[in-house]
Phi, psi and omega in degrees: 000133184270138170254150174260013217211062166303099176261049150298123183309316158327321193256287186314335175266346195280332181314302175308333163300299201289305174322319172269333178309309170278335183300290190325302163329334195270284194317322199279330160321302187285337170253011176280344238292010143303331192288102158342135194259141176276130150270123227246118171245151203233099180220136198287137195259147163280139210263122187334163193149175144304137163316314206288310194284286184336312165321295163271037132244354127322296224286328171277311177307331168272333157329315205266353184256011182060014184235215189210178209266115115266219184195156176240210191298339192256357168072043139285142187229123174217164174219101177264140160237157160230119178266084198077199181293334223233352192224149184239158183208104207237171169213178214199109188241114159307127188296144157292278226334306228266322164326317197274318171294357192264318194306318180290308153348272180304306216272343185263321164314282200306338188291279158348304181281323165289322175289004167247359188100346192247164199217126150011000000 
């Protein structure tokens, strides 16, 4: 089971880096105001694994962003918040499936084409 509450000292500072990083980031937009405003994305990766474990661990990651996991037509799975218009905070899942299936194609295409004789 993956946790998300790494307390290794290696994982509290790089937290405290991203936390001053975005601090830096705030402060320098407010003291800029020349500056073209950014869209700022914050996205969490999911971790290798069984699909099922991948899944729960969207599914505990939006818990914890307060929203819930959807998905569109092509069976991306995501769970997004947005924190004012312009910065987002999202994690992200891909079908493994639909990957595989483009690979098994081509490798059958190719297949085709060597068993007939013809060449590239």
């Amino acid at each position: 089971m993956t946790v998300f509450r790494d307390e290794t000292t290696e994982a509290a500072h790089r937290r405290a880096d991203l936390i001053v990083g975005l601090r830096d980031l705030a402060v320098f937009i407010e003291t800029h105001p020349d500056t073209p405003l950014p869209t700022v994305t914050a996205s969490f990766r999911v971790p290798a694994g069984p699909r099922g474990e991948r899944v729960g661990y969207l599914d505990r990651l939006a818990a914890i962003l307060g929203t819930d996991v959807s998905g569109d037509d092509m069976g991306n799975l995501y769970a997004l918040r947005r924190f004012g218009p312009d910065v987002t905070a999202e994690g992200h899942l891909s079908p493994e499936d639909r990957t595989m299936r483009a690979w098994r194609a081509a490798v059958e295409d190719h297949s085709a084409i060597a068993a007939n004789g013809a060449t590239a």
